[in-house]
PLY file of the C-alpha trace (Angstrom):
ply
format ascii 1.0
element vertex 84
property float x
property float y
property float z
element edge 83
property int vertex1
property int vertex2
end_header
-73.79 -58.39 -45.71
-71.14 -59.79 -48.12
-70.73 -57.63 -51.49
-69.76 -59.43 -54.63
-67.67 -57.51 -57.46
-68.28 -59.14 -60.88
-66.90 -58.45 -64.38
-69.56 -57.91 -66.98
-68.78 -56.97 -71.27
-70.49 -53.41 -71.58
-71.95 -55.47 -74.05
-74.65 -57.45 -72.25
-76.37 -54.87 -70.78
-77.33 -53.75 -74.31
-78.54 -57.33 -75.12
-81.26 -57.23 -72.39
-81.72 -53.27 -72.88
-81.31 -52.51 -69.48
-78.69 -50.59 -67.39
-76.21 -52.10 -65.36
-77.98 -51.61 -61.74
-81.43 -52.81 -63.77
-79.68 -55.90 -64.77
-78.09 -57.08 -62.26
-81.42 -56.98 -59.88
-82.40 -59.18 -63.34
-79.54 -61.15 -62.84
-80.53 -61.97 -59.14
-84.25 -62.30 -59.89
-83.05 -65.00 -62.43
-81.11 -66.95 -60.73
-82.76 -66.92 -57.59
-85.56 -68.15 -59.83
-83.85 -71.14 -61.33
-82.66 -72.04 -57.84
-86.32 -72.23 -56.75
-87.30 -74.38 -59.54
-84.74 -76.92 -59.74
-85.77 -77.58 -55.89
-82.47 -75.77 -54.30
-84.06 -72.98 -52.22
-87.31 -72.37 -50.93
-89.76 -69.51 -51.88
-88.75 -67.23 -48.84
-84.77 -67.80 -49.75
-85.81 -66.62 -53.51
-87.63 -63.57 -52.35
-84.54 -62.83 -50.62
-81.97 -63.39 -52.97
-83.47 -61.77 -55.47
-84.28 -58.45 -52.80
-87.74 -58.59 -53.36
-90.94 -59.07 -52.00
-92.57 -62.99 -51.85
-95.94 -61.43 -53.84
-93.18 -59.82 -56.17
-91.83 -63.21 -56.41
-94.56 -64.59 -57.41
-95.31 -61.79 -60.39
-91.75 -62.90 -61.38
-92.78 -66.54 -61.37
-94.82 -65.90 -63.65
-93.04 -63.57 -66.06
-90.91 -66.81 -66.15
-93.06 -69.00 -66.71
-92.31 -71.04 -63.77
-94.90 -72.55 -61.41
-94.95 -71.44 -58.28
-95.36 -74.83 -56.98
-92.97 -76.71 -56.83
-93.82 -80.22 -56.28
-91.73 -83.61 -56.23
-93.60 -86.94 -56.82
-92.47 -88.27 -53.75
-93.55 -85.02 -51.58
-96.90 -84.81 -53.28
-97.35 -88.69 -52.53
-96.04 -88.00 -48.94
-98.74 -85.14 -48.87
-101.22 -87.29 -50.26
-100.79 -90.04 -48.20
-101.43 -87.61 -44.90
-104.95 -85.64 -46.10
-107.49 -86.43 -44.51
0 1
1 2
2 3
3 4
4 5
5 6
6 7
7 8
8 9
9 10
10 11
11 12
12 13
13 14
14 15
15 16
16 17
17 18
18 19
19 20
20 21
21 22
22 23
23 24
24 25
25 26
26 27
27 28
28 29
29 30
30 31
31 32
32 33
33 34
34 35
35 36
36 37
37 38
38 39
39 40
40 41
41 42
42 43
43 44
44 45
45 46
46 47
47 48
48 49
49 50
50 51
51 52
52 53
53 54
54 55
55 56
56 57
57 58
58 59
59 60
60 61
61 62
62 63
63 64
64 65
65 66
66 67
67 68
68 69
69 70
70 71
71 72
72 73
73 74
74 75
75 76
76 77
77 78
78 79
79 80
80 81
81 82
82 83
């Protein structure tokens, strides 16, 4: 496991009212989060970024407001094209 050192101002914590170990597991939820919806990692790859669970994921998704399915029109024509 690779560990990653990161300097923060004491003053963001304040600005999400959380403390440091609470946000940065926000900080990796988030991103990992973003990555999943602009189509850069999958669902699993989230869950495990962020050090969470895929059904904890998903709760997150939604605290986000992001869809949990992520779609592109050429993979749901692809999709499309192969149902039966």
């Amino acid at each position: 496991m690779t560990t990653l050192s990161m300097e923060l101002p004491d003053s963001v914590f304040s600005a999400l009212r959380k403390a440091p170990d609470e946000f940065l597991q926000e900080m990796r939820v988030a991103a990992a989060i973003k990555w999943y919806e602009v189509g850069e990692i999958s669902q699993s790859k989230a869950a495990e970024i962020a050090g969470i669970s895929r059904s904890e994921l998903l709760e997150a998704f939604a605290r986000y407001q992001v869809d949990f399915m992520q779609y592109t029109p050429a993979l749901l024509a692809r999709e499309l094209d192969h149902a039966d």
